[in-house]
C-alpha positions in Angstrom: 23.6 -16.1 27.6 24.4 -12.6 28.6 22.0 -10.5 30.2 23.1 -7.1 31.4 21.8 -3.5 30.5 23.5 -0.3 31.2 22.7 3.4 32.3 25.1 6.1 31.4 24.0 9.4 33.0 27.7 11.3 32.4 31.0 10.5 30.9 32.1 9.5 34.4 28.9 8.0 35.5 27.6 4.6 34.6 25.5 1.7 36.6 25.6 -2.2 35.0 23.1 -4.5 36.1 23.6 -8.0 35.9 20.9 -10.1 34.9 22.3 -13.3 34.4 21.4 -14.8 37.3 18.1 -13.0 37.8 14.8 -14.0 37.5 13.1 -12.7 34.4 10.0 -10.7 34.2 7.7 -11.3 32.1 6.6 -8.5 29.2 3.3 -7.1 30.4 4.5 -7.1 34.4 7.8 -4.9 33.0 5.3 -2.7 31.1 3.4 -2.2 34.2 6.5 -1.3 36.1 7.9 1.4 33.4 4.4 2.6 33.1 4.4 3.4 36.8 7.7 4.7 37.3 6.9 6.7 34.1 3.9 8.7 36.5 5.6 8.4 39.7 8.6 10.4 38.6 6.1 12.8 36.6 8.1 12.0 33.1 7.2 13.6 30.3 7.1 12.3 26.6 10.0 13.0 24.6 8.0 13.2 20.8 5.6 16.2 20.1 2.7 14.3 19.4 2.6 13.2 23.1 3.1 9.3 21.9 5.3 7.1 24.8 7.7 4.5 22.5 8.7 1.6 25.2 12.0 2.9 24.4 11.3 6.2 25.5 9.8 5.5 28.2 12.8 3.2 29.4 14.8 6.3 29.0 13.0 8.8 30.2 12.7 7.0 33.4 16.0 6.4 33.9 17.0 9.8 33.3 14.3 10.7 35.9 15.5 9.0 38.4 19.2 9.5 38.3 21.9 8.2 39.9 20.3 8.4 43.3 17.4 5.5 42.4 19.8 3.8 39.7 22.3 3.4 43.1 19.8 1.6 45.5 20.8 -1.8 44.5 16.9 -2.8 44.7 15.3 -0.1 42.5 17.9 -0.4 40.0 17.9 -4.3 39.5 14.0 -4.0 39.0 14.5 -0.7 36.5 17.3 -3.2 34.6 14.3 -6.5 35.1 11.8 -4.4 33.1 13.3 -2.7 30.7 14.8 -6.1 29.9 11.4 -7.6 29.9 9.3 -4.8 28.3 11.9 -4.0 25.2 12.2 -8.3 24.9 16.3 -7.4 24.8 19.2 -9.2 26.6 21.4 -6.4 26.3 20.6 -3.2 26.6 22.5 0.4 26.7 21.2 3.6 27.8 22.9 6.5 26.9 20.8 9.0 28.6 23.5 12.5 28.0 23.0 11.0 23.6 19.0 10.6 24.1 19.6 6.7 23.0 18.7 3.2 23.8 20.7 1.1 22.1 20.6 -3.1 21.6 
């Protein structure tokens, strides 16, 4: 089965991480890891109500930490592991420049 999920940050700019091969995480460890990036890279919500959808916080991180963490082959193969694990998708596109995380 495929497992991959994608970050667009530009029309010219995209990272693909494999997860075929990879070992899975499970849901509440890739909660944990979004949930930290989310106050390590000081991310703010995107809704006015201050309420953090897993799929905004998958985005929000990603576009926080840009192509210089989504480039360090370690950070970005955990980022792909957890989003994977905490959104319970396969396949997964983030379209950071459109706001949208797509299945």
């Amino acid at each position: 089965m495929q497992s991959e999920v994608s970050v667009r940050l530009a029309d010219d700019q995209e990272f693909r991480f494999d997860l075929t091969s990879a070992e899975p995480m499970a849901h509440e460890a890739g909660r944990r890891w979004l949930d930290d990036q989310f106050t390590a890279l000081d991310c703010e919500p995107l809704r006015a109500s201050g309420k953090v959808l897993l799929a905004d916080k998958v985005l929000t991180v990603a576009q926080a930490a840009g192509a210089h963490l989504l480039a360090q082959p370690e950070w970005g193969q955990a980022f792909a592991r957890a989003a994977s694990a905490a959104l319970a998708r396969n396949v997964i596109r983030v379209d950071v420049p459109a706001m949208a995380v797509t299945y």
